[in-house]
Every structure is written in C-alpha cells, then in structure tokens.
OpenMM code with the backbone's topology and positions (N, CA, C; nanometers):
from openmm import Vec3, app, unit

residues = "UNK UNK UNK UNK UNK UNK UNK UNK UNK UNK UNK UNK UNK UNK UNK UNK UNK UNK UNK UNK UNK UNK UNK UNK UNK UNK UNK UNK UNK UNK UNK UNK UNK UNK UNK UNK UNK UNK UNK UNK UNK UNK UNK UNK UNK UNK UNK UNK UNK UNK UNK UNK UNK UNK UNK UNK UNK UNK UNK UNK UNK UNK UNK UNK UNK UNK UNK UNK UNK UNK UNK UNK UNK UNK UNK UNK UNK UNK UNK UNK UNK UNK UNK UNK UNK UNK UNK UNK UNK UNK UNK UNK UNK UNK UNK UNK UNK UNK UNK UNK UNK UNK UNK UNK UNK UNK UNK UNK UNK UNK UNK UNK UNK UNK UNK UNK UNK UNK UNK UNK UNK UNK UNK UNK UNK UNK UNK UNK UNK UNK UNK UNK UNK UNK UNK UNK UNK UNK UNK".split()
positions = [
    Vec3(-11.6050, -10.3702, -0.7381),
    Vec3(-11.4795, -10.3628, -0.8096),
    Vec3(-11.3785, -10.4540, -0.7420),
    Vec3(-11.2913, -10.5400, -0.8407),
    Vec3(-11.1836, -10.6269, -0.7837),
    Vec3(-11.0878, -10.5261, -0.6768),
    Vec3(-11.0208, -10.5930, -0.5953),
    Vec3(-10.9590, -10.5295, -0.5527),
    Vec3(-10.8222, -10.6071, -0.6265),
    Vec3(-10.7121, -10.4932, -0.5652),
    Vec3(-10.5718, -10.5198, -0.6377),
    Vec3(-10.4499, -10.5601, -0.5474),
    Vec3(-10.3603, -10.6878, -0.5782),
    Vec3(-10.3354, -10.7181, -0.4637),
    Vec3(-10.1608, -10.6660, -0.5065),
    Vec3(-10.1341, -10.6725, -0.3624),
    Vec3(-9.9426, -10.6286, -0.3861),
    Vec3(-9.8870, -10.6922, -0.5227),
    Vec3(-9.8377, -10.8081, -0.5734),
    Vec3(-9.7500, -10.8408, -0.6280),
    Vec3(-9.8849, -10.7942, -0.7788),
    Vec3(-9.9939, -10.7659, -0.7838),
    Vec3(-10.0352, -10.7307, -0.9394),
    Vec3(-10.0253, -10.6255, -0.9205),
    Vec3(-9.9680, -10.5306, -0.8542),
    Vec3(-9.9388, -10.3879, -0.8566),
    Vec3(-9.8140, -10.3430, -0.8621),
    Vec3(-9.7100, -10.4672, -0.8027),
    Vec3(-9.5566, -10.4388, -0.8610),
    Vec3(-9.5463, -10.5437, -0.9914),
    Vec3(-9.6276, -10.6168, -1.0520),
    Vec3(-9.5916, -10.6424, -1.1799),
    Vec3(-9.6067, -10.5002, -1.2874),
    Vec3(-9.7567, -10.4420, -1.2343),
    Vec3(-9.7802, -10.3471, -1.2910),
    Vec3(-9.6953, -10.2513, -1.3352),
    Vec3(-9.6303, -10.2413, -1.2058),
    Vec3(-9.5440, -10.0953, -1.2260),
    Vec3(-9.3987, -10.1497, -1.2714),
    Vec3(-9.3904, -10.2656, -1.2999),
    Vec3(-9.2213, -10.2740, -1.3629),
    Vec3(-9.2638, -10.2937, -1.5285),
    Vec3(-9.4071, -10.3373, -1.5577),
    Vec3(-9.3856, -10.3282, -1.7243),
    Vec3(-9.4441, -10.1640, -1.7434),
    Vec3(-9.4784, -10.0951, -1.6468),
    Vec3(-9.4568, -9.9484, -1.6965),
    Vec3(-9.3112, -9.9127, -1.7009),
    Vec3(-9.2300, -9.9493, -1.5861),
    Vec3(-9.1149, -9.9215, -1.6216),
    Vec3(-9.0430, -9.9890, -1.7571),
    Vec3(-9.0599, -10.0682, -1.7382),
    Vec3(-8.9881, -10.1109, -1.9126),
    Vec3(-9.0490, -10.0031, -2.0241),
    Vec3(-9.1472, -10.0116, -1.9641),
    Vec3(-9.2589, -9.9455, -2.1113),
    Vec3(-9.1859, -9.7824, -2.0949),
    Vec3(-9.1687, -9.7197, -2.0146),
    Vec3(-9.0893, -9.5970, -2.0347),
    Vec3(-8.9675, -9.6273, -2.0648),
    Vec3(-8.8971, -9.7224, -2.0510),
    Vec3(-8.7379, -9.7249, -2.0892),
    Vec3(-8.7433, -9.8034, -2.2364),
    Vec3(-8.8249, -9.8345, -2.3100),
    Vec3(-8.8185, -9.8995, -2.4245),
    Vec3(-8.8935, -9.8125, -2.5372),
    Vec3(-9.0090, -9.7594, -2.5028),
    Vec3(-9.0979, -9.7067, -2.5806),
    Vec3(-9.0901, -9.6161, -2.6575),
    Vec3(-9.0772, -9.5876, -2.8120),
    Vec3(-8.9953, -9.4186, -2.8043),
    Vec3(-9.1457, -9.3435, -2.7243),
    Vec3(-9.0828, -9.2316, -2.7125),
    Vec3(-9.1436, -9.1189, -2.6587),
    Vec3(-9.0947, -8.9897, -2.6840),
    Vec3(-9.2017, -8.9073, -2.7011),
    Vec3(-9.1638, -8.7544, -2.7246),
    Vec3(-9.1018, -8.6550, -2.5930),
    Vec3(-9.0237, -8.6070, -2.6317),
    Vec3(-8.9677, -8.5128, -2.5679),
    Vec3(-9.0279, -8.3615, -2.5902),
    Vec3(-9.0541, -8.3468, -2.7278),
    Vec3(-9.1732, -8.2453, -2.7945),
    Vec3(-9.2161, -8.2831, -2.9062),
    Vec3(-9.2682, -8.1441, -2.9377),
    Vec3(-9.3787, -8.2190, -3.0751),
    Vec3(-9.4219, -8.0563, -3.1956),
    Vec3(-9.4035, -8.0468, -3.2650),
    Vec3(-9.4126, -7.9141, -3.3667),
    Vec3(-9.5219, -7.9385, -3.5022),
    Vec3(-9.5893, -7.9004, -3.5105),
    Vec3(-9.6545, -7.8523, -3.6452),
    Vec3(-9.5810, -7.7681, -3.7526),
    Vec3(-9.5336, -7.8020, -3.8355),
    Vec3(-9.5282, -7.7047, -3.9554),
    Vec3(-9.5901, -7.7052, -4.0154),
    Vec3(-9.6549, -7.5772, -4.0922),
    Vec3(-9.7517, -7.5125, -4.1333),
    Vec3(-9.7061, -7.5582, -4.2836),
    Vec3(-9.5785, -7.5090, -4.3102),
    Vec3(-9.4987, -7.5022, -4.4728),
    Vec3(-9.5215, -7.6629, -4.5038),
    Vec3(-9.5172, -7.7422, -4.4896),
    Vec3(-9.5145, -7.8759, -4.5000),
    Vec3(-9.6230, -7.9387, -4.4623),
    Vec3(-9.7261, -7.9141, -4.3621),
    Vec3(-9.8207, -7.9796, -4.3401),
    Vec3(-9.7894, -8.1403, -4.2684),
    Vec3(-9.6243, -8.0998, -4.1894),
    Vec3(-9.6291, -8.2742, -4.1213),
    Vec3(-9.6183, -8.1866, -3.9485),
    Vec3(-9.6116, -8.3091, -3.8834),
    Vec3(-9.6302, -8.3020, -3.7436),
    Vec3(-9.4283, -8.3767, -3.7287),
    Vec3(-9.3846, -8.2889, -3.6796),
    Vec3(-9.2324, -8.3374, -3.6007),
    Vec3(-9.2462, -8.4003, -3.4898),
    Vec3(-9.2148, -8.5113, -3.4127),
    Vec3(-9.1633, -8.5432, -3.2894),
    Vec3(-9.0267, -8.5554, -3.3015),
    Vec3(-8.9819, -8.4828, -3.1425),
    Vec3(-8.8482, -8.5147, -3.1113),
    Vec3(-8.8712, -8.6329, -3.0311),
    Vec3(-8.7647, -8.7548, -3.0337),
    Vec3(-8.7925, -8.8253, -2.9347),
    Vec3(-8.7228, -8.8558, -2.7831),
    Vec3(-8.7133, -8.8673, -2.6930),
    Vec3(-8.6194, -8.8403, -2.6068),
    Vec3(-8.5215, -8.9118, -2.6433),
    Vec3(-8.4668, -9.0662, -2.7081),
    Vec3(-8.3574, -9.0817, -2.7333),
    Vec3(-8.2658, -9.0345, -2.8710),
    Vec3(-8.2784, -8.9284, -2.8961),
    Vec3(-8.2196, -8.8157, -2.9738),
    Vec3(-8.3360, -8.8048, -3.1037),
    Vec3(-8.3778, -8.9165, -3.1725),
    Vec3(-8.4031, -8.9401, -3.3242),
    Vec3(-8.5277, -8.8280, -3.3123),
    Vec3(-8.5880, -8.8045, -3.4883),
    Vec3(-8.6458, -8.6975, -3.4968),
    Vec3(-8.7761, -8.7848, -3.5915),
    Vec3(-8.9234, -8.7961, -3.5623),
    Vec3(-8.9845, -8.8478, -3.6296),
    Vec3(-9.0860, -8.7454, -3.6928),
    Vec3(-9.1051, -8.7338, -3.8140),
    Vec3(-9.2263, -8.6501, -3.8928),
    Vec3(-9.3225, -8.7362, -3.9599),
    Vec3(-9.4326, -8.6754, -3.9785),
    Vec3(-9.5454, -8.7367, -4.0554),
    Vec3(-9.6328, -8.6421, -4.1041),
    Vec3(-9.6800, -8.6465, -4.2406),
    Vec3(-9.8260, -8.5686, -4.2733),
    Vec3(-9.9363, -8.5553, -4.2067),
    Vec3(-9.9449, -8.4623, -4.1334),
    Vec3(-10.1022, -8.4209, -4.0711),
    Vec3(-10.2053, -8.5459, -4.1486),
    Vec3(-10.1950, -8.4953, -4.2335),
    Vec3(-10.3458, -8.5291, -4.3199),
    Vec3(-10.3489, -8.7055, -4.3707),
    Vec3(-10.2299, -8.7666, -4.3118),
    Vec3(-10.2483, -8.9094, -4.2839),
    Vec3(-10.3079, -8.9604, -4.1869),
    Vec3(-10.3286, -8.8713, -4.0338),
    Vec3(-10.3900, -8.9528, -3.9810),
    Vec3(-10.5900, -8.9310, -3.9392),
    Vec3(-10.6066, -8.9877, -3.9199),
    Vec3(-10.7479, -9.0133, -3.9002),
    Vec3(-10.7927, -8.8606, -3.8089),
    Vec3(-10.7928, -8.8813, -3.6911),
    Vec3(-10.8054, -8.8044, -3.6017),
    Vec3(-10.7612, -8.6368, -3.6201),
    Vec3(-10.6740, -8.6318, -3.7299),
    Vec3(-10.6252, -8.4740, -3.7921),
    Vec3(-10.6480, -8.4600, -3.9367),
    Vec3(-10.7162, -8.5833, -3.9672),
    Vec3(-10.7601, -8.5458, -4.1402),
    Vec3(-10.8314, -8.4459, -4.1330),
    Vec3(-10.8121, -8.3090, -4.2056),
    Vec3(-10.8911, -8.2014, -4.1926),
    Vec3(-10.9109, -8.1098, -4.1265),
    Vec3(-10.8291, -8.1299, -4.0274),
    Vec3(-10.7821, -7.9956, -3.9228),
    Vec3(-10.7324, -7.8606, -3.9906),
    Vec3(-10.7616, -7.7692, -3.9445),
    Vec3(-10.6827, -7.6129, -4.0122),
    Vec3(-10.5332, -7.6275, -3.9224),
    Vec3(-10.4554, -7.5449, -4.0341),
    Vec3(-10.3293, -7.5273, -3.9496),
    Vec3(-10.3220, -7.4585, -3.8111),
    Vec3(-10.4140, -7.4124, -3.7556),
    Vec3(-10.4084, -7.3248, -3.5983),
    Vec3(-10.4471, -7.4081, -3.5200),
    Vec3(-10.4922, -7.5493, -3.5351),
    Vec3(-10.6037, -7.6339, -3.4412),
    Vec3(-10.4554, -7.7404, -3.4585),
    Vec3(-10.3690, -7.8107, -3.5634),
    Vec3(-10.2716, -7.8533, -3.5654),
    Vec3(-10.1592, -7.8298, -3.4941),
    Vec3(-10.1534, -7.6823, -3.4999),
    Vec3(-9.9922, -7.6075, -3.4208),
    Vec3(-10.0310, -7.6190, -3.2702),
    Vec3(-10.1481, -7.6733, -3.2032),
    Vec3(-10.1847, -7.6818, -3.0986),
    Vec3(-10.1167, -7.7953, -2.9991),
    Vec3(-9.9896, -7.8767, -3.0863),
    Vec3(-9.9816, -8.0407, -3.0380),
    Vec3(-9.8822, -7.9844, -2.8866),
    Vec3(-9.9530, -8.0693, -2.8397),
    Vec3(-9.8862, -8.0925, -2.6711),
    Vec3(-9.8249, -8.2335, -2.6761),
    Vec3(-9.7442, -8.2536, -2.5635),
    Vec3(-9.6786, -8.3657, -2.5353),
    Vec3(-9.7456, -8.3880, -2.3873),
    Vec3(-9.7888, -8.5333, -2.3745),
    Vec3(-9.8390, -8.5621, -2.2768),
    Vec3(-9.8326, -8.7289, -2.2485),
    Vec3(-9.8965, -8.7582, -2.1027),
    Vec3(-9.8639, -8.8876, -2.0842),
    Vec3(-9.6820, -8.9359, -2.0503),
    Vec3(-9.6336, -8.8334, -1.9766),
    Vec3(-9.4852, -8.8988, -1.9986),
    Vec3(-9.4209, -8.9130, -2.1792),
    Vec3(-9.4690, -8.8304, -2.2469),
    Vec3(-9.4078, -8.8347, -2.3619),
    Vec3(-9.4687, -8.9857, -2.4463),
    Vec3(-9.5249, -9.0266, -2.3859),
    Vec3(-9.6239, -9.1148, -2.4626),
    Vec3(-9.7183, -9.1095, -2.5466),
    Vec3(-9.7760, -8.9705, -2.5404),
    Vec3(-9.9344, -8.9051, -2.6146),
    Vec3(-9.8928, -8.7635, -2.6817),
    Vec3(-9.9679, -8.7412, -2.7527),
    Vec3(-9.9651, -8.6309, -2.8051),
    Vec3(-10.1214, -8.5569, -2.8155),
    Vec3(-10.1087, -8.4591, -2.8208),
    Vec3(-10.2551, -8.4298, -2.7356),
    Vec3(-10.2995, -8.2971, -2.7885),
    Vec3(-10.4166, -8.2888, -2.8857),
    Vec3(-10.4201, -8.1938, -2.9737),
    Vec3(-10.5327, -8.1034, -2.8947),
    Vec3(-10.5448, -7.9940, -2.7854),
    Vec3(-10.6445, -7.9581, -2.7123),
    Vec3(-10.7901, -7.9584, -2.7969),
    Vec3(-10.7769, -7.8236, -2.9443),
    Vec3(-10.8643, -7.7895, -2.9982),
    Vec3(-10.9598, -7.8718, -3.0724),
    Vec3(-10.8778, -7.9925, -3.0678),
    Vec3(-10.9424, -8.1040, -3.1956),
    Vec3(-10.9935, -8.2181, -3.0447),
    Vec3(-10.9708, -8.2162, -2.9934),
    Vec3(-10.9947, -8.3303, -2.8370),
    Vec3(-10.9494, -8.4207, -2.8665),
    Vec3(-10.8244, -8.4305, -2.9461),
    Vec3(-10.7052, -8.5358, -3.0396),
    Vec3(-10.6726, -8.6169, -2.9378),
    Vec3(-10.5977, -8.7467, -2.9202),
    Vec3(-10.4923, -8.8016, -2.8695),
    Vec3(-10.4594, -8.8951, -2.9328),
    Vec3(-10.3129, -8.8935, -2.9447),
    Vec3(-10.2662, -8.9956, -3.0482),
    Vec3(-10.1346, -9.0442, -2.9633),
    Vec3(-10.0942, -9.1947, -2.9655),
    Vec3(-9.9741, -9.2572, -2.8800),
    Vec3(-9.9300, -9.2718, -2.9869),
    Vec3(-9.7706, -9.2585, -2.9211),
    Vec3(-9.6681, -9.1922, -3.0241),
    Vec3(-9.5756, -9.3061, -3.0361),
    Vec3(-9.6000, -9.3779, -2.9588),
    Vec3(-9.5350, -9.5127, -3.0083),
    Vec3(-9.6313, -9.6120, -3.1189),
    Vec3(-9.7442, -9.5563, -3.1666),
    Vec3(-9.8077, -9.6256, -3.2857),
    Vec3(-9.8045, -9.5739, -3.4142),
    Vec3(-9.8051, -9.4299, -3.3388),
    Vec3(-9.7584, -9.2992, -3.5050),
    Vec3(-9.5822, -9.3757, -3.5370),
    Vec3(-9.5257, -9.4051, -3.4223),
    Vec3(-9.3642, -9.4144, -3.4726),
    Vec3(-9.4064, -9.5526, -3.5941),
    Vec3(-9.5040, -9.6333, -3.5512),
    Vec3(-9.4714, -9.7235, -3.6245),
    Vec3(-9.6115, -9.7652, -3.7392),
    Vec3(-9.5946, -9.6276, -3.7586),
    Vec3(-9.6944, -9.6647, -3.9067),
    Vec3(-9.8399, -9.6187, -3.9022),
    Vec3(-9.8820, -9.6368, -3.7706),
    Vec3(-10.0390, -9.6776, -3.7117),
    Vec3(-10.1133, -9.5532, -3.7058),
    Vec3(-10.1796, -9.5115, -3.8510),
    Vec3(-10.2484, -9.3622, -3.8350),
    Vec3(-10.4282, -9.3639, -3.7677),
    Vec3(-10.4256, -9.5269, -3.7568),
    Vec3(-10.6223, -9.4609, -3.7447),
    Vec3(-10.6562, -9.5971, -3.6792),
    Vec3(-10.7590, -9.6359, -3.6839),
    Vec3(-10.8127, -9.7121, -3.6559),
    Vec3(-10.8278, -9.8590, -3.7887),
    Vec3(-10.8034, -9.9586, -3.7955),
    Vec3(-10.7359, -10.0594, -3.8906),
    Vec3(-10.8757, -10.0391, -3.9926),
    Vec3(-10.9623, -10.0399, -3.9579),
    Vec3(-11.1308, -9.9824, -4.0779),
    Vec3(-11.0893, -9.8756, -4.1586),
    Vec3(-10.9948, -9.7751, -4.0711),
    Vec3(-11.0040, -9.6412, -4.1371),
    Vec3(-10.8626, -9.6997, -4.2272),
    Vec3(-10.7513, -9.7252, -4.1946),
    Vec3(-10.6471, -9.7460, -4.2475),
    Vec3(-10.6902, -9.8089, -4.3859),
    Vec3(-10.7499, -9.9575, -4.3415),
    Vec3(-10.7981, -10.0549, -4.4810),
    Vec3(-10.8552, -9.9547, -4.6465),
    Vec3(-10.9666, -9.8722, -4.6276),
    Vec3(-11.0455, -9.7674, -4.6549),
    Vec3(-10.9243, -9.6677, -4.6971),
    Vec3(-10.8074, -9.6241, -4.6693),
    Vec3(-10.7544, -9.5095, -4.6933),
    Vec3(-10.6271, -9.5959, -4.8325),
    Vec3(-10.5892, -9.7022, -4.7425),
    Vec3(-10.4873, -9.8111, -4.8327),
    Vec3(-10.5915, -9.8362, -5.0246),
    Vec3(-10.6989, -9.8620, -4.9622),
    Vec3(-10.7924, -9.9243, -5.0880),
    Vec3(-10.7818, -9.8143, -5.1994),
    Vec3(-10.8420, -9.6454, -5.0783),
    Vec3(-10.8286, -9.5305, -5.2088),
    Vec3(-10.7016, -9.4630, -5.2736),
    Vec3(-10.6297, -9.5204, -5.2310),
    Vec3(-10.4530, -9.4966, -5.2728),
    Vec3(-10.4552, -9.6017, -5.3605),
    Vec3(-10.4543, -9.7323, -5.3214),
    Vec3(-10.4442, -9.8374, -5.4117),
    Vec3(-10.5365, -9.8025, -5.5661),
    Vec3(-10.6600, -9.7714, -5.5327),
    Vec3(-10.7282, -9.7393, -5.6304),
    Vec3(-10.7331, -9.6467, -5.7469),
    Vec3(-10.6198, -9.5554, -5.7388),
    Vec3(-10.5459, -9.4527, -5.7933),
    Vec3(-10.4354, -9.4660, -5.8595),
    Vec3(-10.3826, -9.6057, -5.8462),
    Vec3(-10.2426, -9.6249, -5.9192),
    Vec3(-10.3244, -9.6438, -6.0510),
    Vec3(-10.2035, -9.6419, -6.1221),
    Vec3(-10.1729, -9.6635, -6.2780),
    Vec3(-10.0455, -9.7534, -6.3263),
    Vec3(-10.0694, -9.8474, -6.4039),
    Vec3(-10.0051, -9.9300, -6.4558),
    Vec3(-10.0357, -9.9474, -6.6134),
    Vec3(-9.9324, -10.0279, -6.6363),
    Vec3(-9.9387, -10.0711, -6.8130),
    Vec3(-10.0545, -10.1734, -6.8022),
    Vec3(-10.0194, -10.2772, -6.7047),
    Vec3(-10.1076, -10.3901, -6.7425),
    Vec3(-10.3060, -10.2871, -6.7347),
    Vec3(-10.2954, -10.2154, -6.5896),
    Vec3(-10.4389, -10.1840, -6.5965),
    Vec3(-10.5023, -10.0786, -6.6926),
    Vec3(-10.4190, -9.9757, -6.7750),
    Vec3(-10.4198, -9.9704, -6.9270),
    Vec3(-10.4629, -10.0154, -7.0170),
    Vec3(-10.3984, -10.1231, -7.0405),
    Vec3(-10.3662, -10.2118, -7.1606),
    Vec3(-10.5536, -10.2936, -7.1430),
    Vec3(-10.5735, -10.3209, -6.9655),
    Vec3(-10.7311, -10.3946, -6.9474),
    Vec3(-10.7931, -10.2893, -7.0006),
    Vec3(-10.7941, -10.2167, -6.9703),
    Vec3(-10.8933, -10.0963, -6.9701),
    Vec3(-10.8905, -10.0397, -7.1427),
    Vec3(-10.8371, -10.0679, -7.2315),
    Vec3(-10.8064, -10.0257, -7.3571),
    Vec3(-10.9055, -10.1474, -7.4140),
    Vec3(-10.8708, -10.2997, -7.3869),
    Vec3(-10.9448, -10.4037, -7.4185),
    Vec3(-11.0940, -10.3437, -7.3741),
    Vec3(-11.1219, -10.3516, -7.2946),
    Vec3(-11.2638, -10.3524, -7.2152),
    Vec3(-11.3813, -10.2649, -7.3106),
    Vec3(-11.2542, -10.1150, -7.3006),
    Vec3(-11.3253, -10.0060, -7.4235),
    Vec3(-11.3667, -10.1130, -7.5417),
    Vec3(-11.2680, -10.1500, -7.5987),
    Vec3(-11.3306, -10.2070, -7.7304),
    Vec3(-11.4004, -10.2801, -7.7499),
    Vec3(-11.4209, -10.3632, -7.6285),
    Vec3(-11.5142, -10.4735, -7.6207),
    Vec3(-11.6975, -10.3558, -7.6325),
    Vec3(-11.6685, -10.2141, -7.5817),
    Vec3(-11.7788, -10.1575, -7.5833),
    Vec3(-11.7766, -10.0696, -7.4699),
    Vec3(-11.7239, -10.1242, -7.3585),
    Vec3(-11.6687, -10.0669, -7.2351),
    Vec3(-11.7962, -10.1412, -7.1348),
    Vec3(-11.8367, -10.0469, -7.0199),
    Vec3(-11.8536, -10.1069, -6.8793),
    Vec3(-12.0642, -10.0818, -6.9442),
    Vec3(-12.0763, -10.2407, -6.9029),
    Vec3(-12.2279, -10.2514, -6.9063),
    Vec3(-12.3080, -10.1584, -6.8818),
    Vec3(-12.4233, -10.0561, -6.9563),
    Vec3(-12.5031, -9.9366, -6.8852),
    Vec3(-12.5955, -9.9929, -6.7634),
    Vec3(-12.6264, -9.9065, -6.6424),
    Vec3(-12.6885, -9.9741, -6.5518),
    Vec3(-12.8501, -9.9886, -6.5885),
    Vec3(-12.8909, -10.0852, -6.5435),
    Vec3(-13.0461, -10.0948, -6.5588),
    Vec3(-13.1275, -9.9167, -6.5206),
    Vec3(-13.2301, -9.9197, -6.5909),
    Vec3(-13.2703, -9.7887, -6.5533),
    Vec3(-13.4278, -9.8690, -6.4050),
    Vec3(-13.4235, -9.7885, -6.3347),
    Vec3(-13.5116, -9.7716, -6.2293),
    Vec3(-13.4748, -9.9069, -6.1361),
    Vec3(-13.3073, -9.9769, -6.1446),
    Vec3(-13.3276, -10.0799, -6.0117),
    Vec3(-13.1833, -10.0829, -6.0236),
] * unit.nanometer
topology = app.Topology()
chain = topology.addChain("A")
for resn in residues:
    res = topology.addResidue(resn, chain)
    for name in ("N", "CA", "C"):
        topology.addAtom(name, app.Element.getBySymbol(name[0]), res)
C-alpha cells in the first residue's frame, strides 16, 4: 500500500473542510408515514423532502423499515439500518435518486405514460391504418 505523505494529508483534510462548510447536510431526518416522503432538516436552516418511493434503494420499503432513517457521516449520509440503505444527502438535495441505469429506466417509464394530442391523434391514424402488425406465430 502507498504510503501518504504530509502535504496529501493536509490537502486532504482542507477539501473535507470545505466539503463540511459547503455541502448541505442533515442535521436530522423523519419519515412520514401520511405522505410517504422522507424530510431532511438541513443544518443551514432549509427543510428538504422527497418521496420514499423515488429512490432506488427505498423503492418498496414498508413504512417501519423507512421510519428507521438515521443521520450519519457528519450529516452527510442518511442511513436506513433495516434496509442496509445509505444514501448522501448532498445527491438526494440535488435530484440524484439511484444509480444513472436506474434513473434512465425510471425517466423512460414516466416518459412512457404521458399523453398528448399529437400521440392521440398518431395512435387514432395507426388504428385505422389497421393498427400494430400481429406478431409472427412461433419466432
């Protein structure tokens, strides 16, 4: 193993320090049951919520395995014991529920659910044309 020399160990520790003085971070963290989102308080006053069931790692959790959230890491993590969760709370602040595969995949089946005039109006044509080709039988 490398060894680590003085000045890469005080670079180290001053972009942790920035990284605690810039980063939000939790101060705590709440489950509501009635709503189904996860609250962070953050230590510089603001209050952030989100739907459980947006992120990856808690899609599908029961509400007793949810109400479990700890604050950990210096208010950096959030740390679900029962589920062996951890989620950094400076990526939940900014959007980041899963892993970018899982996100792409979750965006597509939302996307795939809208309704519009124009995709209507295709879909009205298409019918009349006969509608969607039957599949070959046995391939």
């Amino acid at each position: 193993m490398a060894s680590v020399t003085d000045a890469q160990l005080k670079a180290a520790q001053a972009r942790g320090a920035k990284l605690l003085e810039t980063a939000p971070r939790a101060a705590g963290a709440t489950y509501d049951r009635a709503t189904g989102r996860v609250t962070i308080n953050l230590v510089n006053g603001c209050t952030y919520a989100f739907p459980a069931r947006l992120v990856q790692d808690l899609h599908g959790a029961s509400d007793d395995e949810l109400a479990g959230v700890e604050v950990d890491g210096m208010g950096l993590n959030l740390h679900w014991p029962a589920l062996d969760a951890d989620l950094y709370v400076p990526a939940l602040v900014s959007g980041i529920f899963g892993t970018r595969a899982w996100m792409n995949r979750e965006l597509a089946r939302i996307a795939g659910r809208a309704t519009s005039p124009a995709k209507a109006a295709a879909a009205r044509a298409n019918g009349a044309k006969g509608g969607r080709p039957r599949k070959a039988a046995g391939g």
